[in-house]
N, C-alpha and C positions, 0 to 999 in steps of 0.2 A: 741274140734274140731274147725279149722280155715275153715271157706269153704268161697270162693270171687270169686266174679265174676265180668271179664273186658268186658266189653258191649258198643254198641251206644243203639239206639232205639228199643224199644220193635217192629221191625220187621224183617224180613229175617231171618239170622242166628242167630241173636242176642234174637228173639224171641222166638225159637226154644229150644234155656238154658231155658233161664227165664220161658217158658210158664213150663217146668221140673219142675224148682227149686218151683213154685208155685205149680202145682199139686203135690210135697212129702211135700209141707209147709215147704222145709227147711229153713232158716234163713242162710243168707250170708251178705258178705258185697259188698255193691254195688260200681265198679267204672265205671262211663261213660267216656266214650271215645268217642270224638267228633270226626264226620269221615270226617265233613267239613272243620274242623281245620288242621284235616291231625294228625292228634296224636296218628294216629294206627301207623306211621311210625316215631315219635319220639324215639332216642336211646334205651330209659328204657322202651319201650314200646318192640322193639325186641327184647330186652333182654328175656324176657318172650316167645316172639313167634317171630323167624326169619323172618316171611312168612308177617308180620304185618298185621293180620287178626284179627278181633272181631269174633267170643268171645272167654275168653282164661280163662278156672278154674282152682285156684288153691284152694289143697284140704291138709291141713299139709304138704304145700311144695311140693309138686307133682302138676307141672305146664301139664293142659289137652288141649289141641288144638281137634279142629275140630267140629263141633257144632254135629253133630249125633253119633259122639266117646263121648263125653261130654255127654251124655244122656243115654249114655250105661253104661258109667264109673257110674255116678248117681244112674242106679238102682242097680250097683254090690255093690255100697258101702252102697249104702242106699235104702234095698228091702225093708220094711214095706209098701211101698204102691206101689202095682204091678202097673207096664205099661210095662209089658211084659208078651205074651200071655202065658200060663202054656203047651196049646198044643203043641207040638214041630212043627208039622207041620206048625200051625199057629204063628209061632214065625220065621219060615225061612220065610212066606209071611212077615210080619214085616219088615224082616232084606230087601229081595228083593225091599220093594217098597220102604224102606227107602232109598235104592240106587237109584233109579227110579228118586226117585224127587232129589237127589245132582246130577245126573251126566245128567238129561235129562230137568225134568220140571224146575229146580231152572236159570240153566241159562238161557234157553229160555225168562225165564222171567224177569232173569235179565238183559238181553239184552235190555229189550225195557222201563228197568228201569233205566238204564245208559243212553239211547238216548235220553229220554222226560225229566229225570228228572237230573240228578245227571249230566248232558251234560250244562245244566246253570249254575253251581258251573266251571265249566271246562275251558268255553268260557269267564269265568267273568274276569279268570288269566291275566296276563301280560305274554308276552314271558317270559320274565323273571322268572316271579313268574310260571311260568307252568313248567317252565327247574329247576327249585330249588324242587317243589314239585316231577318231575322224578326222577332227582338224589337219593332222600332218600325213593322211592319204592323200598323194596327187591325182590320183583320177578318179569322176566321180562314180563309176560302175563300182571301182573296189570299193569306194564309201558305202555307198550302197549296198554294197552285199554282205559287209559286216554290220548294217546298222540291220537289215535283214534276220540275220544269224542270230545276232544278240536280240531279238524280239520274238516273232513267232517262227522265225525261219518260211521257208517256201511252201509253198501250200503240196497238199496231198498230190493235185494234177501234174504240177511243175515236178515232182520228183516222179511219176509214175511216167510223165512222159520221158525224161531223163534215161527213165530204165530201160525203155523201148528203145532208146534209143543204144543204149550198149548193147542191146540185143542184137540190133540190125548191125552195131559195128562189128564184133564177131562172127555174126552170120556173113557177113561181106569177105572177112578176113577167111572164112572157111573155103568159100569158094575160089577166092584166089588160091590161096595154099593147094588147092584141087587142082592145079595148072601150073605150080609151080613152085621151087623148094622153097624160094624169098617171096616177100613183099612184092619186090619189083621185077620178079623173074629169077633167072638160073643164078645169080648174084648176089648175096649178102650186102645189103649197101645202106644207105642212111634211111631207107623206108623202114629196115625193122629196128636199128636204133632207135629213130623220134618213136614207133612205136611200142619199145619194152615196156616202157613205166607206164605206160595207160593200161595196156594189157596185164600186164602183173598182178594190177590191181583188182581186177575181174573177177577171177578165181577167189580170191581171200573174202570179198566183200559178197558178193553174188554167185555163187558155187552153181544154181539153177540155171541158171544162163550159159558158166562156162564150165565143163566137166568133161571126162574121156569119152563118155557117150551123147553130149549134145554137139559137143566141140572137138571130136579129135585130132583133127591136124591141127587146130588153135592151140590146144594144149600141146601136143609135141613141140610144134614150132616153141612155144617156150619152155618147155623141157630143154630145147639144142640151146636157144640162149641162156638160161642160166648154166649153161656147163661150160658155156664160153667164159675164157680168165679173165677177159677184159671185163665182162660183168661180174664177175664177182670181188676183181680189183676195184671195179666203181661203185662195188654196195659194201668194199670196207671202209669208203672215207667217213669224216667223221659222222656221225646221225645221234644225236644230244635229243631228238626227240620223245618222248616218252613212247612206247613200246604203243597203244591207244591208236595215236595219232603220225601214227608214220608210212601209211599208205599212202596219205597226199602231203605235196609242201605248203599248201597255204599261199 
């Protein structure tokens, strides 16, 4: 078996593999992929993944895009250790909330991780060096959102609604948690994996929002994951990022 994995830092989507690949214990091979360097959008790098996104599995030559496809892929190939509910009902809340946090909570969040953080990498460029790095983004929303970055950034609305919107993802994640130990019910399964590294991020950034007294089963539930080894095996791989900018991958 060949199984490898192309990654930046053990956070956002990138951690979302890894925190996987730790909890089955599988053994891979690790390549980091520097987001700062811009090396997601090196040739040999879309060769793999056109989209020039971290992270990207490959499994005996079968190249996997998309970090929550990638964790799915994970347990079809390799079930010996469930993270995925047995109950079917509780296995479509799984699949439900793991869409929840890609399409609702992850960018709100990432919104405001491009603007404070990954927005000094941006502003650092030269004209120059800012029009060379466009040109060799394959999609045009990332273009977009570093030519963004690098200018005035998003406006006051677009981040404030962003906020509300981690608001309501927390407050949603309370209420589950109010019915149930996991995400997806009695089960530990890949609902609160894909969600660590959104959630993690809450607390550091926004403490208002997520705290013992707005949030308290949000923050237990991540008190229990960070004491899990598997997360804390997937927050020693390497992270080259500067201390700043290491909430989000970029």
């Amino acid at each position: 078996m060949t199984l490898e994995l192309y990654h930046a830092e053990p956070v956002a989507n990138s951690m979302k593999t890894l925190l996987c690949l730790k909890e089955k214990d599988l053994k891979f091979r690790s390549h980091y992929v520097d987001l700062l360097r811009f090396e997601q959008h090196r040739p040999e790098f879309v060769k793999l993944n056109p989209n020039g996104q971290v992270p990207v599995l490959v499994h005996n030559g079968a190249v996997i895009t998309e970090s929550t496809v990638i964790n799915e892929y994970l347990y079809d190939a390799f079930p010996e250790v469930a993270l995925r509910p047995q109950n079917f009902a509780e296995r479509a809340q799984m699949r439900v909330w793991s869409k929840f946090v890609d399409e609702y909570f992850c960018p709100a969040l990432s919104m405001w991780g491009w603007h404070l953080m990954v927005r000094k990498v941006a502003q650092s460029l030269s004209k120059n060096e800012l029009e060379k790095v466009l040109e060799r983004i394959p999609l045009k929303e990332q273009r977009d959102k570093w030519a963004t970055i690098a200018g005035e950034s998003f406006s006051e609305a677009q981040l404030e609604d962003s906020k509300r919107k981690l608001k309501v993802s927390i407050d949603r994640m309370e209420k589950i948690l109010a019915k149930s130990k996991w995400l997806a019910g009695s089960q530990y399964s890949l609902a609160d994996v894909n969600s660590y590294p959104m959630v993690a991020g809450v607390p550091r950034m926004f403490p208002e929002i997520m705290n013992p007294k707005t949030a308290p089963l949000a923050c237990a539930w991540l008190d229990t994951m960070n004491a899990r080894p598997a997360v804390r095996a997937a927050l020693s791989m390497p992270n080259r990022v500067p201390e700043v900018l290491r909430t989000f991958g970029g």
